[in-house]
C-alpha positions as CSV (number, residue, x, y, z in Angstrom):
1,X,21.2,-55.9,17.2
2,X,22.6,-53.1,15.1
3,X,24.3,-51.0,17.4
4,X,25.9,-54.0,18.8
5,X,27.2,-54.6,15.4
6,X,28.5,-50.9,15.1
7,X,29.9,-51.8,18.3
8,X,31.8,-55.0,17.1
9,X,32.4,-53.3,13.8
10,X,34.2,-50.5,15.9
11,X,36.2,-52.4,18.1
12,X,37.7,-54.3,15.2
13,X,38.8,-51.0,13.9
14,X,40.4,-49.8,17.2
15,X,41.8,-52.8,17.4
16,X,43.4,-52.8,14.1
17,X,44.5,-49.1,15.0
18,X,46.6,-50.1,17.7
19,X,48.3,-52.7,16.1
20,X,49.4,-50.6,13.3
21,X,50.6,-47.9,15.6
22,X,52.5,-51.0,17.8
23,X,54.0,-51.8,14.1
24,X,55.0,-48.2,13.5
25,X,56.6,-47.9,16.8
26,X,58.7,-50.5,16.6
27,X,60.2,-49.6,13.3
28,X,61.1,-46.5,14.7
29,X,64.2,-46.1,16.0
30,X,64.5,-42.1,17.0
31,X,62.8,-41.1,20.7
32,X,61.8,-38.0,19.5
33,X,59.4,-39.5,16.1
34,X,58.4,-42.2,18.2
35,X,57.4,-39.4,21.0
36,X,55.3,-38.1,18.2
37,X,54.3,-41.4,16.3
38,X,53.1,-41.8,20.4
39,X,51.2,-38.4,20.6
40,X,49.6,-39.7,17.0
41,X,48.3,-42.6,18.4
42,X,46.8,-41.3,21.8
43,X,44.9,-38.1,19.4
44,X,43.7,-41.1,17.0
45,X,42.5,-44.0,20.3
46,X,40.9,-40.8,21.2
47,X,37.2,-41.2,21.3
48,X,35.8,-41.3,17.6
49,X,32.8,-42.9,16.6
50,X,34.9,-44.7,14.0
51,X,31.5,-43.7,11.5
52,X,33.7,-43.7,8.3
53,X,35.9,-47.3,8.8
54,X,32.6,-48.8,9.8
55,X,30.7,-47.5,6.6
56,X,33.5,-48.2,4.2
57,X,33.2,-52.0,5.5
58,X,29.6,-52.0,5.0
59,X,30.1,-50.3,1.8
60,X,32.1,-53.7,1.3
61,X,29.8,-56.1,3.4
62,X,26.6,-55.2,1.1
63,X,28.6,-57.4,-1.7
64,X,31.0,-59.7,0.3
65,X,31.5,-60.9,3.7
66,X,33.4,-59.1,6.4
67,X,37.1,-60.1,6.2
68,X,40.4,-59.1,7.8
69,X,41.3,-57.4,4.8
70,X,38.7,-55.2,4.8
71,X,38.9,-54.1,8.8
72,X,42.5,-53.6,8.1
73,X,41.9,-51.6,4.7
74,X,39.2,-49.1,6.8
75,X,41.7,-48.0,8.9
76,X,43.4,-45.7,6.1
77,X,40.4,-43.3,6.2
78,X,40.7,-43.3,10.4
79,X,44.1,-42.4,9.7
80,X,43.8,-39.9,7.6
81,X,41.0,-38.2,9.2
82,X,43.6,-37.4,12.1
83,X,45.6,-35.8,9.5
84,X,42.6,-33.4,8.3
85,X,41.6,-32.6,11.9
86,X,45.3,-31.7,13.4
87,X,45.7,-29.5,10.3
88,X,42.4,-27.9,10.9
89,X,42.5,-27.6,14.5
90,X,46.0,-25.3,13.7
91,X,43.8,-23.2,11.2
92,X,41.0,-22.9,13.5
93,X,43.2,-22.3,16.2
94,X,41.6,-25.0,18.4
95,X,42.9,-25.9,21.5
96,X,40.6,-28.4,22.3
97,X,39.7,-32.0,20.4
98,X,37.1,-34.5,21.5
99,X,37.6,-33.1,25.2
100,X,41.1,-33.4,25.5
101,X,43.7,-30.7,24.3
102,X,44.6,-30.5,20.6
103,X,47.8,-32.1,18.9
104,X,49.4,-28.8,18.2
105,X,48.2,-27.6,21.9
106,X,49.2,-30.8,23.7
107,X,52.9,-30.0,22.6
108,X,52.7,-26.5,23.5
109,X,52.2,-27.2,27.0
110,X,55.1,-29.4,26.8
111,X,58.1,-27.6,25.0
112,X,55.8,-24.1,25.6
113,X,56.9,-22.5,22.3
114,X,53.5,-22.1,20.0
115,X,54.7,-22.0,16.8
116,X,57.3,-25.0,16.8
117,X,54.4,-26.7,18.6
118,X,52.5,-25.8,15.5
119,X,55.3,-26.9,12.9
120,X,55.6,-30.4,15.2
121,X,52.0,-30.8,14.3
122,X,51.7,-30.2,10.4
123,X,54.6,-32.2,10.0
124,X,53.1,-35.0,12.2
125,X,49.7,-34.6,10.0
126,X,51.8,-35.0,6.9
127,X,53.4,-38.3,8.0
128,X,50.3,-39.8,9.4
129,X,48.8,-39.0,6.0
130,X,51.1,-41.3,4.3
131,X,50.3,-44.2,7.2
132,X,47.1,-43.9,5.4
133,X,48.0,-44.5,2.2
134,X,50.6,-47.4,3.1
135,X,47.5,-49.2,5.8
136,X,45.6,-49.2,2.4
137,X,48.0,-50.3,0.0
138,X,49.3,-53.4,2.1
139,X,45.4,-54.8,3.1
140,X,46.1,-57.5,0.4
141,X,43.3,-57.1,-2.0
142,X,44.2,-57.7,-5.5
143,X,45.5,-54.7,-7.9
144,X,42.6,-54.0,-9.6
145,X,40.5,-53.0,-6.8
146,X,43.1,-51.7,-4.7
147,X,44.1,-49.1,-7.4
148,X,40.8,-47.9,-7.9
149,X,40.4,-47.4,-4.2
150,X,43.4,-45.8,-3.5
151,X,42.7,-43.2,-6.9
152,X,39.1,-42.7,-4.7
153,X,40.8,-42.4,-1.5
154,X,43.5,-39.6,-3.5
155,X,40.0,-38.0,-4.8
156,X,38.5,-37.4,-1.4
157,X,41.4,-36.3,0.1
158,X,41.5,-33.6,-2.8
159,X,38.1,-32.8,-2.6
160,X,38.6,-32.2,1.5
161,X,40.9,-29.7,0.7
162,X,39.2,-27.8,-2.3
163,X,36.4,-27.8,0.3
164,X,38.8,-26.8,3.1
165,X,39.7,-23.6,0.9
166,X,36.1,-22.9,0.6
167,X,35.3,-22.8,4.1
168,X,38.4,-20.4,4.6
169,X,37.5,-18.3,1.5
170,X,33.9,-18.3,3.8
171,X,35.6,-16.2,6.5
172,X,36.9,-13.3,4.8
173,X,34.0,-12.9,1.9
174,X,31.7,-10.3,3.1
175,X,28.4,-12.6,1.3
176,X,28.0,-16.3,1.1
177,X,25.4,-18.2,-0.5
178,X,23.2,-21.5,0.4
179,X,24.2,-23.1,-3.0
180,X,28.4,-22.0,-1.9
181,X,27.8,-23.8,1.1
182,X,26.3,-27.0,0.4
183,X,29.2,-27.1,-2.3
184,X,31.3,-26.7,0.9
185,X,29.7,-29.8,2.8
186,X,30.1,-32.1,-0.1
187,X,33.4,-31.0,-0.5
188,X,34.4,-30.7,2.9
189,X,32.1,-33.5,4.7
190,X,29.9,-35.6,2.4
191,X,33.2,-36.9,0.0
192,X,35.5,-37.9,2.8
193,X,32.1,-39.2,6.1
194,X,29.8,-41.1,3.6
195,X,30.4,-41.2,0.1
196,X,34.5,-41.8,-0.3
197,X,34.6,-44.3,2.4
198,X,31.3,-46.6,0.9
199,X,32.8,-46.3,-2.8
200,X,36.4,-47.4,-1.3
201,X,34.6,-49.9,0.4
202,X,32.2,-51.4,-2.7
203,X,35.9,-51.3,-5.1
204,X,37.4,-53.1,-3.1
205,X,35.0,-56.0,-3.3
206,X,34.9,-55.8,-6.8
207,X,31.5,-54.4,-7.3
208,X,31.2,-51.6,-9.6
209,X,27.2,-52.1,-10.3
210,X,25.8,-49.3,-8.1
211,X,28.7,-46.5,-7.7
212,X,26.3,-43.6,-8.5
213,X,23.7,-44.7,-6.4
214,X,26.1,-45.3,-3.7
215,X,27.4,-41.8,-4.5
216,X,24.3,-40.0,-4.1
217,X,23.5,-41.9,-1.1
218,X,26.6,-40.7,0.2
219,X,26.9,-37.6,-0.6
220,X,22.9,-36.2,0.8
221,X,23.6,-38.0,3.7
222,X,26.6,-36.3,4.0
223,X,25.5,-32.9,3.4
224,X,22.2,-33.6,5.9
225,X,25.0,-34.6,8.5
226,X,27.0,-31.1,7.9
227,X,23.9,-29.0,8.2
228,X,23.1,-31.1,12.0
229,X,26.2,-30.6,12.8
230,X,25.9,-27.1,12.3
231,X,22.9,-27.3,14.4
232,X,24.6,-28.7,17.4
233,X,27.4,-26.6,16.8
234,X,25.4,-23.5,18.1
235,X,22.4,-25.4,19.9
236,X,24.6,-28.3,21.3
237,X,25.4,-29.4,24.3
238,X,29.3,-28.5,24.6
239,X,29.8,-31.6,27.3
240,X,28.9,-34.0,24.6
241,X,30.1,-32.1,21.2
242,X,33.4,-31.2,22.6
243,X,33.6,-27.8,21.4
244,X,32.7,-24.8,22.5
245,X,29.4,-23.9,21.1
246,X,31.1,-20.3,20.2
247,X,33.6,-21.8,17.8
248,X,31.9,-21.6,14.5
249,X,30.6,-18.2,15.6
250,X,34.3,-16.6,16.7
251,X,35.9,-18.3,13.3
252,X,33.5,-16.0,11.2
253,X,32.0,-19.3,9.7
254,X,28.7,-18.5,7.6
255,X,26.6,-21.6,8.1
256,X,23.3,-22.3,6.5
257,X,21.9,-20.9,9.9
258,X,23.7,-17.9,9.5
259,X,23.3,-17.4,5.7
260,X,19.6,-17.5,6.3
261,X,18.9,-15.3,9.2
262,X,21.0,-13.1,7.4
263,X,18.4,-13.3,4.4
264,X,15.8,-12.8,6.2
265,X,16.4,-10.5,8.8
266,X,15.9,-6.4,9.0
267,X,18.7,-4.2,8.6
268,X,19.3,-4.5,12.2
269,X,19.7,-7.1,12.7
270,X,21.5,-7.9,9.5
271,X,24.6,-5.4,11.5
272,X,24.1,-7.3,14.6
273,X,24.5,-10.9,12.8
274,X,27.8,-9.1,10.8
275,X,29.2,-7.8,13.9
276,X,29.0,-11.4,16.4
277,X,30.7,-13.4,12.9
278,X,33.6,-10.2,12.8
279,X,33.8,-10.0,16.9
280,X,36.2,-13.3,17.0
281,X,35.1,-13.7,20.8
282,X,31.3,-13.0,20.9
283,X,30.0,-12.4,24.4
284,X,27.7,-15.0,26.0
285,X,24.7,-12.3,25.8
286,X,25.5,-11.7,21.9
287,X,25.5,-14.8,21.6
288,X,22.0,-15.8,23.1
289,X,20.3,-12.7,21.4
290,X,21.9,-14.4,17.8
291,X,20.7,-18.0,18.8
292,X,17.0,-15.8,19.3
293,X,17.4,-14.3,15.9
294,X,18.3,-17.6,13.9
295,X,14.9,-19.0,15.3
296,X,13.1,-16.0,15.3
297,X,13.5,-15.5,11.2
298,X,12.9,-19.1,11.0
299,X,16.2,-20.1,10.1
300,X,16.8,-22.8,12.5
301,X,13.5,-24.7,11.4
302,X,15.1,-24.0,7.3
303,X,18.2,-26.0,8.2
304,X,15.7,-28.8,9.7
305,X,13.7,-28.8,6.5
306,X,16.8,-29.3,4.3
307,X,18.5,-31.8,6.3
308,X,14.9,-33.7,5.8
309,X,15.0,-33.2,2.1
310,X,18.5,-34.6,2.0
311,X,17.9,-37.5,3.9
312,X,14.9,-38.6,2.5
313,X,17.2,-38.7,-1.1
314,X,20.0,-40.4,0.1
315,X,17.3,-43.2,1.5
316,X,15.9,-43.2,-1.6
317,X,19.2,-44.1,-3.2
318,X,20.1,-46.6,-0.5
319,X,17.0,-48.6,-1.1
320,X,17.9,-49.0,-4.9
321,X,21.0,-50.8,-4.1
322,X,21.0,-55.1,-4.4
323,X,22.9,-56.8,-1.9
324,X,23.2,-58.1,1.3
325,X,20.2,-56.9,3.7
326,X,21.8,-56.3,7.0
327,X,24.4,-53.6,5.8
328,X,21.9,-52.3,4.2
329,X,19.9,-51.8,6.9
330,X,23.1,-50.6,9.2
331,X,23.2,-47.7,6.9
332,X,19.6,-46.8,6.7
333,X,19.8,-46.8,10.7
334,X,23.3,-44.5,10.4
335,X,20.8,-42.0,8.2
336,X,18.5,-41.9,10.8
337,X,21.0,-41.1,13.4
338,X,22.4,-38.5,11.3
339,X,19.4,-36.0,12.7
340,X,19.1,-37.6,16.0
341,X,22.6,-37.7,17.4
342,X,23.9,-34.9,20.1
343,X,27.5,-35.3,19.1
């Protein structure tokens, strides 16, 4: 029953998606923005579990009934989390994006210049950004509640890119710490996956009763799904993450599997560890023998303890909330998956 109600949850969204984009489209009345405004909506349709639409309208559905308002108001954070990934895809030099090849890449292979390829990109990021805004702003829901949601939605997008710097800063400082990076996922993850979306969401119906407990909810939960996604960054199974298991490895990223091996490792090793996150293309053997060191000095079962500990407090806060029972239980379900999921 509840995965078919994530399922009817997410074709609502897609739905509303591609009328938007339809609406766009035929404002437009130059072939080469509608070319891109095309290229925006094929890299959004894209796969996408839609996880943050659907959990700002449950953050909504726990106080009021599902409405077309709300489906059409969810969209904004769909929209702009296609601005955040074509951006970071450029920075991460990504060529590849839920199997298919990245926005900036896709018009590489088509004009073959890189770096106007690159330029077509940011720019198209920065105009889908304000699709965002404009998708929220004309949902219909009355002032009030639509300013404070769009002041959250501001404060997200903020935090994403304070936490953005912090994951670049990551790459070029020779030591990083646990407490740094869990910053980092509630920054970067938690504010903009769980938390930002189900506060948006609870505004906009009008209920202000449980914002902090909503808050935390959102933001252990999002830092347990940052630290599995980690996880299945380097354990994964690249067929179903759609990334190359090397990527967070050759970007020099120090995750919570990283940090600690590097803790608690000999000198050695320590030098090994340094030189795969410096190499920028780590062999397949390197990268086996790290994989064998992040278990070996119990690093790997760390990051599952943590993500445990983060869980069972954003639960914790979920159960204090008062409201409607079957969103409720939608997002204790979406916790569980959080640790479960292969993708």
């Amino acid at each position: 029953m509840i995965l078919k109600k994530f399922d009817s949850l997410k074709s609502a969204v897609n739905n509303e998606l591609n009328t938007y984009f339809e609406k766009k489209l035929k404002e437009c009345s130059d072939d080469e923005i509608s070319q891109v405004i095309n290229v925006l909506k094929d890299f959004t349709m894209n796969g996408g579990k839609r996880v943050r639409p659907i959990i700002m309208i449950l953050g909504y559905n726990i106080f009021r009934d599902i409405d077309d308002k709300i489906i059409r108001a969810s969209t904004s954070i769909e929209l702009a989390q296609s601005y955040l990934l074509i951006h970071d895809d450029i920075m991460d030099e990504s060529d590849i994006r839920r199997g298919k090849p990245s926005f900036h890449k896709h018009f590489e292979n088509k004009i073959k210049n890189r770096k106007i390829a690159e330029n077509i990109a940011i720019s198209a990021g920065d105009l889908i950004d304000t699709f965002s805004h404009e998708v929220l702003l004309k949902s219909g829901f009355n002032e009030k509640d639509l300013l404070n949601a769009d002041y959250e939605f501001s404060k997200v997008i903020e935090d994403t890119g304070k936490g953005q710097l912090l994951d670049l800063f990551s790459t070029i400082n020779e030591t990083y710490s646990e407490e740094k990076l869990l910053k980092l996922h509630y920054f970067k993850t938690a504010r903009y996956t769980i938390e930002g979306p189900m506060v948006m969401g609870s505004f906009l119906a009008g209920n202000y009763d449980y914002t902090q407990n909503i808050r935390e909810f959102g933001k252990n939960a999002g830092i347990a799904f940052q630290l599995y996604d980690d996880i299945l960054g380097m354990f994964g199974d690249e067929a179903k993450t759609g990334k190359s298991i090397k990527s967070d490895v050759n970007e020099g990223k120090k995750t919570l599997l990283i940090i600690k091996a590097y803790e608690n490792s000999n000198d050695l090793q320590r030098s090994f560890i340094e030189k795969c996150i410096k190499s920028g293309n780590v062999s397949d053997d390197d990268f086996n023998k790290l994989k064998k060191i992040i278990i070996d000095t119990g690093s790997y079962d760390y990051s599952l303890k943590k993500i445990d500990e983060f869980t069972k407090i954003a639960k914790q806060n979920l159960k204090s909330i008062r409201g409607s029972e079957e969103p409720l239980e939608m997002l204790e379900f979406l916790s569980n998956y959080i640790i479960h999921r292969e993708n």
